[in-house]
C-alpha positions in Angstrom: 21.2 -54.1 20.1 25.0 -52.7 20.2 23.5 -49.5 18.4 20.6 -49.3 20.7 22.3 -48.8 23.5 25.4 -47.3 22.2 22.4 -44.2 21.2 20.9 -44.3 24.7 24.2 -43.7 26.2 24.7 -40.7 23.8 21.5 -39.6 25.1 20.3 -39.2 21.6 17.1 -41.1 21.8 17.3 -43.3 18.8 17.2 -46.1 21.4 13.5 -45.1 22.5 12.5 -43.9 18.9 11.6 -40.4 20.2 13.6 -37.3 18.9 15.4 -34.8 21.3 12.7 -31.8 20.6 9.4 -31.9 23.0 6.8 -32.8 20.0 3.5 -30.7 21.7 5.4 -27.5 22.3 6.9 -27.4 19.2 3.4 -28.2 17.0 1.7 -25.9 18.7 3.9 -22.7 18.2 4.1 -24.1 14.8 0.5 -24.5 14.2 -0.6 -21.2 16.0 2.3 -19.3 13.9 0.8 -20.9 10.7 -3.2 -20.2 11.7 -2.0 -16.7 12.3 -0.3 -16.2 9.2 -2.7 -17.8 6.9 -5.7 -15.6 8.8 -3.6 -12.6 8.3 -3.1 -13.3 4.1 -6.6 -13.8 3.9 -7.8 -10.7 5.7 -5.1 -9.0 3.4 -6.7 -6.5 1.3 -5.0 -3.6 -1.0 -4.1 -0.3 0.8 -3.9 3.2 -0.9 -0.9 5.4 -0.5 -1.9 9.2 -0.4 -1.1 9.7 -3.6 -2.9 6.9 -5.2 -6.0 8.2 -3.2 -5.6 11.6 -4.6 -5.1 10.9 -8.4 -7.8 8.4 -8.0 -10.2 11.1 -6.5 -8.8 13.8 -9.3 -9.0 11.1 -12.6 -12.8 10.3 -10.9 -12.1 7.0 -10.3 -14.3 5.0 -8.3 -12.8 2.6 -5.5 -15.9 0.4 -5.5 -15.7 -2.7 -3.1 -15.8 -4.9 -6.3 -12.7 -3.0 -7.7 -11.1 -3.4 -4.5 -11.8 -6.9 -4.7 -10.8 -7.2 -8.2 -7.2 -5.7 -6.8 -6.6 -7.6 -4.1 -7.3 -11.0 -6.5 -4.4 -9.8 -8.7 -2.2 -8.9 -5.8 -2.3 -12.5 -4.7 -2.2 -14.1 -7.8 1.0 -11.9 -8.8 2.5 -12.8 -5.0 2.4 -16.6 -6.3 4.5 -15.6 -9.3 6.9 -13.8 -7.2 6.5 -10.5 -8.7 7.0 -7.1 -6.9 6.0 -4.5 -8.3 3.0 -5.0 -10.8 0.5 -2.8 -13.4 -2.9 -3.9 -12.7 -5.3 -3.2 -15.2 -8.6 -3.4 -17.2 -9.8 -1.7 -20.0 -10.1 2.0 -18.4 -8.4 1.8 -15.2 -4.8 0.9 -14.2 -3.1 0.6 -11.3 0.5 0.6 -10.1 1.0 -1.8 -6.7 3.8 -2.5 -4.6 2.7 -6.4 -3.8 4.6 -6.8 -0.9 3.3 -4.1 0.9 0.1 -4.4 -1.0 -0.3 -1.1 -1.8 -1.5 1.1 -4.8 1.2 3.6 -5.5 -0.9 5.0 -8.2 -4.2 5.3 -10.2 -4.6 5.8 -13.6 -7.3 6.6 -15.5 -8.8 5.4 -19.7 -6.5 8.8 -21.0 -3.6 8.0 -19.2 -3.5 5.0 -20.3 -2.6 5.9 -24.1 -0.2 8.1 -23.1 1.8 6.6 -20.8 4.9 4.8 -20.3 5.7 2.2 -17.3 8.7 1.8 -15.6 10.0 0.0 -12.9 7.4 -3.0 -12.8 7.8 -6.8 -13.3 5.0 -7.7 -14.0 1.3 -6.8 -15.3 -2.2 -8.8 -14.1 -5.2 -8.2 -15.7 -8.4 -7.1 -13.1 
């Protein structure tokens, strides 16, 4: 009983049982911040930078919706593991990706592939 009242004097609440923070305004900011953010991860899909969309268009690879798709699956799967920049590829195609800007640096194409070299990536996801 001492404590009870000792706490309503304070003003802290613990007499009442009810916190100091207004629990509807709070939730609701809370909840409409979280909606908005998990509608915005799902709409996420893969941008191109200019020069991804030019060696694409001169290595004749096809951005079909499927590949697209295909990309932003291994985007999100590479977010979960925390990487940052990332090689996604298949058997013929490859692509450099900046995860958290979701965006394809570059585009490589089945002869590039034996030649090349990458740098500057932490990780690699399979389309």
């Amino acid at each position: 009983m001492v404590g009870s009242v000792h706490a309503a004097a304070l003003g802290t609440g613990a007499a009442s049982g009810v916190s100091g923070r207004s629990g509807t305004n709070g939730a609701g900011s809370f909840g409409a911040a979280l909606r908005k953010e998990l509608e915005q991860s799902q709409a996420r899909t893969v941008e191109f930078s200019k020069h991804a969309i030019s060696r694409a268009e001169e290595r004749g690879i096809d951005l079909t919706p499927t590949l697209l798709e295909r990309l932003n699956d291994s985007v999100e799967r590479a977010e979960a593991k925390g990487a940052k920049n990332i090689l996604a590829l298949d058997r013929s195609l490859a692509f450099i990706v900046n995860v958290p800007n979701g965006r394809v640096i570059t585009a490589l194409s089945e002869d590039e592939l034996k030649e090349s070299v990458f740098t500057n990536i932490d990780g690699a996801v399979f389309l």
